[in-house]
N, C-alpha and C positions, 0 to 999 in steps of 0.2 A: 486431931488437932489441925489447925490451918497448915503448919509449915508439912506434914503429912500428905494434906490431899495436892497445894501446891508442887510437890517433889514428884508427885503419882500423877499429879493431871493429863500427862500426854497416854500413858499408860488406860489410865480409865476411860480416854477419847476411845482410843483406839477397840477397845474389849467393849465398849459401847457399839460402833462402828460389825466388829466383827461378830458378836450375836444374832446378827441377820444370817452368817455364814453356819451356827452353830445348830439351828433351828430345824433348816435344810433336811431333805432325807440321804439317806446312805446312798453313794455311786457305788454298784455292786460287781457290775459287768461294763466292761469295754470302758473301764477306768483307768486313767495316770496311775503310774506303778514305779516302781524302783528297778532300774533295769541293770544294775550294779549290785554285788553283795555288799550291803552296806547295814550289818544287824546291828547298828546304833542308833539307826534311825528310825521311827515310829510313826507310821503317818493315817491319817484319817481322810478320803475325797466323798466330797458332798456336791449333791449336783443339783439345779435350778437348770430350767427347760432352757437347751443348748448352752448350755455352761457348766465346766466342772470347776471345786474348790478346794486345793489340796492343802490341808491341813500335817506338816511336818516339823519334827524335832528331831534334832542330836541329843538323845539319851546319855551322850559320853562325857568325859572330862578333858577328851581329845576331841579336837578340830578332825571332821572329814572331809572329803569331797565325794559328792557323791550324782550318780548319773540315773535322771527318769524316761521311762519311756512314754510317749502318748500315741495311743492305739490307732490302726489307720481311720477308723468311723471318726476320729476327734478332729477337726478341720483349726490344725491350729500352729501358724509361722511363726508363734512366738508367746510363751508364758508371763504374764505379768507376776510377779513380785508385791502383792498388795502390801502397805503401810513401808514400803523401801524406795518408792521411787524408781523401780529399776523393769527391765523387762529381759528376759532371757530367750535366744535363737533357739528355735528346734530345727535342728537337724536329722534327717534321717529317722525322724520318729523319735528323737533324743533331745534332752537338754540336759544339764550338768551346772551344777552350784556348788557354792563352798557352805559350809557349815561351823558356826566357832562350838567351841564349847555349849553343850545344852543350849546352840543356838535355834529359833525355831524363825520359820517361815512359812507363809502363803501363799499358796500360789491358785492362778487362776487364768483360765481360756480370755476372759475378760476382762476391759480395763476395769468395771468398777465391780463395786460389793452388787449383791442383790437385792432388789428391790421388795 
């Protein structure tokens, strides 16, 4: 019904949007990782030539915070946050985010999605 797809429409932008990222092959070696013990979180990175796409969720019902690492081969001062608006420092080979409840996130070497 209309008032349905209206309520979903930013939602169905966005999963429209991010099926360029779903397509992608597997980053297998010298991929973004969880550099924290953080067994709540689940994550998938997908890569497009010089670009990786990490693909993460809080499995939990509790809020984490939790810390990644990106390998020295990955030339990257700062992770984008795709569909948030936001970009996060790497430090030290690190960057570190918060996570709500079964919150999930994107991340990406890149400002935008794949072409």
């Amino acid at each position: 019904n209309a008032w349905f797809w209206e309520q979903h429409k930013g939602f169905f932008q966005e999963l429209k949007q991010a099926s360029r990222i779903f397509v992608l092959r597997d980053q297998k070696t010298n991929a973004i990782g969880l550099s924290s013990a953080s067994p709540t979180i689940e994550m998938l990175v997908k890569e497009s030539p010089g670009n990786q796409y990490v693909l993460a969720v809080n499995a939990s019902k509790e809020a984490v915070d939790t810390q990644f690492e990106v390998p020295t081969g990955v030339k990257a001062a700062e992770i984008h946050v795709l569909f948030e608006n936001r970009k996060l420092p790497v430090s030290g080979g690190k960057f570190k985010d918060k996570f709500p409840a079964y919150g999930v996130h994107v991340y990406s070497t890149s400002p935008e999605l794949p072409h």
